[in-house]
Backbone bond lengths (Angstrom), bond angles and torsions (degrees), N, CA, C in turn:
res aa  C-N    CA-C-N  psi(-1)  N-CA   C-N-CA  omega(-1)  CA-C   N-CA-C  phi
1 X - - - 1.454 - - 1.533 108.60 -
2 X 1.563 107.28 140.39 1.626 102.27 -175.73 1.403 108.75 -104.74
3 X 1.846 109.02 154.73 1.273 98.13 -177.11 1.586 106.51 -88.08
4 X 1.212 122.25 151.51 1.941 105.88 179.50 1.661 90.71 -80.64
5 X 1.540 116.38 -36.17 1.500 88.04 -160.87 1.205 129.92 -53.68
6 X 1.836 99.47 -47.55 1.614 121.54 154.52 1.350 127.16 -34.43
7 X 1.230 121.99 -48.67 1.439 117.55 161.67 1.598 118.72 -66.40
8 X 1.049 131.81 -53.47 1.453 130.21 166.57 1.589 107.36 -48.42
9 X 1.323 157.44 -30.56 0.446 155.56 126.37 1.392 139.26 -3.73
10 X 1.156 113.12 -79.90 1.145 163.61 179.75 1.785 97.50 -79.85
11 X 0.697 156.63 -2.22 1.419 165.55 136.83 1.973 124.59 -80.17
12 X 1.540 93.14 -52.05 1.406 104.53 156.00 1.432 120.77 -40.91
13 X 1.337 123.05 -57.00 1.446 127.86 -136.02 1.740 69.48 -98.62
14 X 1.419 127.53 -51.72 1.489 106.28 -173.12 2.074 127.74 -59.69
15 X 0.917 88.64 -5.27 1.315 112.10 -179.18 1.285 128.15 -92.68
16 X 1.634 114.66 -43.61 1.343 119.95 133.91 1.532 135.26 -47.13
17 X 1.230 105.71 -43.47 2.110 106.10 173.88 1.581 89.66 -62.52
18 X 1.060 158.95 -41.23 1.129 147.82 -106.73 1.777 92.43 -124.09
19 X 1.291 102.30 -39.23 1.479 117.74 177.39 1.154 117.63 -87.36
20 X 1.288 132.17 6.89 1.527 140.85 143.65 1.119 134.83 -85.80
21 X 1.708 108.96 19.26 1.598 114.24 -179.35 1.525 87.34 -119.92
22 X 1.431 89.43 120.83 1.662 94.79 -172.34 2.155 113.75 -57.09
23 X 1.199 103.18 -8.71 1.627 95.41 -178.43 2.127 106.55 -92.14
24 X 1.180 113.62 14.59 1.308 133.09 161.70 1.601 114.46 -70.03
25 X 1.198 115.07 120.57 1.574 92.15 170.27 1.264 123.15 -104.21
26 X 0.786 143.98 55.98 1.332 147.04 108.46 1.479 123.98 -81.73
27 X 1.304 122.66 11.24 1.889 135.95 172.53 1.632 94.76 -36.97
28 X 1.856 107.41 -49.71 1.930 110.53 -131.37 1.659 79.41 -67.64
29 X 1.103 128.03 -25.68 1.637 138.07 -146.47 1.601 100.83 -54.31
30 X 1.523 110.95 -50.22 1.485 129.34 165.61 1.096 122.15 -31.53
31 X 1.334 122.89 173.09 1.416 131.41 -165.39 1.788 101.90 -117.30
32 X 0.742 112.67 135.42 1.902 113.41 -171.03 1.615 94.75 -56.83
33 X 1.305 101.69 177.99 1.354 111.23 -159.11 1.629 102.13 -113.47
34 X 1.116 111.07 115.51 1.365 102.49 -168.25 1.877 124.69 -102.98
35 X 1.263 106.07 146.16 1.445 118.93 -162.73 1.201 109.54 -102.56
36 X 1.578 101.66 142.64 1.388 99.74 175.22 1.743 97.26 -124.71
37 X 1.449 101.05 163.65 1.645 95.39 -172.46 1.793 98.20 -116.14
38 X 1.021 122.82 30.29 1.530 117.81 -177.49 1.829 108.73 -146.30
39 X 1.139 104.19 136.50 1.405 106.18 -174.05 1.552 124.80 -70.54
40 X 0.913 91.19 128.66 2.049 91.87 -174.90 1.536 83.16 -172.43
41 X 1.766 82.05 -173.93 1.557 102.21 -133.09 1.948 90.96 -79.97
42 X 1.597 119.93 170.01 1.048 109.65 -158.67 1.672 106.37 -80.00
43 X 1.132 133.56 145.65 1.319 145.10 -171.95 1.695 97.93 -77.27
44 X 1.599 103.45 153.22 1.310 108.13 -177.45 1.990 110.03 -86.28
45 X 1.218 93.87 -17.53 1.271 91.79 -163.01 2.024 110.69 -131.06
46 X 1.466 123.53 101.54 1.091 100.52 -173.13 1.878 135.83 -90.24
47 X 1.224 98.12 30.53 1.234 109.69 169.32 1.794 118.17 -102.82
48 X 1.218 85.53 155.23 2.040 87.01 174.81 1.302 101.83 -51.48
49 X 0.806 144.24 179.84 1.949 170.73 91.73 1.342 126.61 -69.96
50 X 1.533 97.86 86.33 1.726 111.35 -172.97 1.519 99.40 -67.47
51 X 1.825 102.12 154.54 1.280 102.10 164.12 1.704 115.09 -86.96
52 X 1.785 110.19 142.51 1.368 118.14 -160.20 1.967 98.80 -101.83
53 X 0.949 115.77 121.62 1.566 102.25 -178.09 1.930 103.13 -95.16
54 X 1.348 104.38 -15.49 1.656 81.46 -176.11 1.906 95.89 -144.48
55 X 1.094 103.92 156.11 1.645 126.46 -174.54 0.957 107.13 -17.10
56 X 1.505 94.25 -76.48 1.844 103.63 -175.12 1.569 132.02 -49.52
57 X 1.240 104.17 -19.57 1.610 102.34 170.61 1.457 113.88 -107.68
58 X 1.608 115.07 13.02 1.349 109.73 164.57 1.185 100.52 -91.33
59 X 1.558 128.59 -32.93 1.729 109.58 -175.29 1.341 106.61 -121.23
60 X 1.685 100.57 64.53 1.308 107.64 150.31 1.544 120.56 -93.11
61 X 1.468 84.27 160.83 2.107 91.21 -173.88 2.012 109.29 -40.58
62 X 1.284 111.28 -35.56 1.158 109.25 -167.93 1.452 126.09 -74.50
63 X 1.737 92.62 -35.74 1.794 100.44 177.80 1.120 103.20 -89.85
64 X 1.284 131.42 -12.57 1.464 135.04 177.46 1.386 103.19 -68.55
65 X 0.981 113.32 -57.90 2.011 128.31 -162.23 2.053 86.84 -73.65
66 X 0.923 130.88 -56.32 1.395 107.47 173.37 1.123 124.03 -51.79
67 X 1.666 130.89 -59.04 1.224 106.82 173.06 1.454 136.64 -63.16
68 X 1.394 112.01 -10.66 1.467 134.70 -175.77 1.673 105.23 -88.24
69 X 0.871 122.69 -39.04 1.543 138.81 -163.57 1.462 130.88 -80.73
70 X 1.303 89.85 -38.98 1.988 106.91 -159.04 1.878 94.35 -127.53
């Protein structure tokens, strides 16, 4: 018997690796990759982190799968 959550899951996160190779199209969907110009310690996450003003675009697949993902 399958679990759905496990599979949803587990489908997500494969879908995301897959969407970080920029010749994917859905890559542009991402958030640019953001730079820092001073040395410190390595960041967990290398994309920007836009600010989200309403629900629905905080738990979208994309900001979801970054903090979930990376």
């Amino acid at each position: 018997m399958y679990n759905a959550t496990l599979l949803f899951t587990t489908r997500d996160c494969q879908l995301f690796k897959l969407m970080r190779s920029s010749s994917h199209c859905l890559h542009h969907l991402l958030p640019p990759v953001g730079s820092v110009s001073y040395s410190l310690r390595q960041r967990g996450r290398p994309y920007e982190l836009l600010e989200h003003k309403y629900q629905k675009t905080k738990c979208s697949f994309i900001v979801r799968s970054i903090f979930d993902y990376l």
